[in-house]
N, C-alpha and C positions, 0 to 999 in steps of 0.2 A: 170648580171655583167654590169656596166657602160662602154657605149663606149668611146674609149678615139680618140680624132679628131686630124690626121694627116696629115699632105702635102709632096706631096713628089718631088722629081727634080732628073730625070733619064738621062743619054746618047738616050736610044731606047727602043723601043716599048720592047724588050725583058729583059732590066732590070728592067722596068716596072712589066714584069708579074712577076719574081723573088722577085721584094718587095712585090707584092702582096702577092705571098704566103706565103712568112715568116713572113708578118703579119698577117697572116689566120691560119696559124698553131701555132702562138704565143699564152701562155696560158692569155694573156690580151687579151679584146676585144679592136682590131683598127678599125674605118672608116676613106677611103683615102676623103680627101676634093680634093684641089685641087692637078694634077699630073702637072708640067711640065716638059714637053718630046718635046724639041724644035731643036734638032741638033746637039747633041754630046757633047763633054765635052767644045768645044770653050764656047758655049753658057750658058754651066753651070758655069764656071772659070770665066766671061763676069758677070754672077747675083749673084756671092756668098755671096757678102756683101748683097745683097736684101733679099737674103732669110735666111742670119744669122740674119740682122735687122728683116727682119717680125719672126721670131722665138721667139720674144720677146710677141708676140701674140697668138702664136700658135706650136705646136710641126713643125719643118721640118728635114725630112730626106733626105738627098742628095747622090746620088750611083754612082760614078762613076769605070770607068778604072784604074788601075794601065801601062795603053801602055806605056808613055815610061819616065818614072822612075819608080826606081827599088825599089824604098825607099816609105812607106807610109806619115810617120810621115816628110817628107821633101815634099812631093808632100802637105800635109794638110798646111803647113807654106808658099808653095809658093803662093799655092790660097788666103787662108784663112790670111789676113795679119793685122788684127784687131781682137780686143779678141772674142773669139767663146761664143755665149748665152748659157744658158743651156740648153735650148730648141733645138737648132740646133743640129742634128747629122750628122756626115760625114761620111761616109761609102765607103770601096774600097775592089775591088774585082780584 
């Protein structure tokens, strides 16, 4: 099975290990490229547009918190405020 190459962009080292697994137990094959795990969601909400733009190169998934709203799809519009790639994914937990 062909690996399929991914980047990911996490809060911490522990949602880190979380994407790893669910892409280890996914029935695709993933390999992570690069992780960035740089200091919480400030810093991820700070590079969205960068790593929606580089997603046009390459798959990115991005994990964060739902802390403090309550709503996904209004937390993804207040970051995310330019059209989403389709390569980009955004994920909340």
């Amino acid at each position: 099975m062909e690996m399929i190459p991914i980047n990911i962009a996490v809060e911490d080292k522990l949602s880190e290990a979380v994407i790893r697994k669910i892409l280890n137990a996914s029935k695709r094959s993933y390999i992570v490229g690069a992780c960035f795990c740089r200091g919480g969601s400030g810093y991820l909400k700070k590079n969205i547009r960068g790593f929606n733009n580089a997603s046009k190169a390459s798959v990115f998934l991005l994990l964060t918190d739902l802390d403090t709203t309550k709503c996904a799809p209004t937390l993804i519009r207040q970051w995310l405020t330019c059209p989403q790639n389709p390569n980009f994914f955004f994920a909340l937990q």
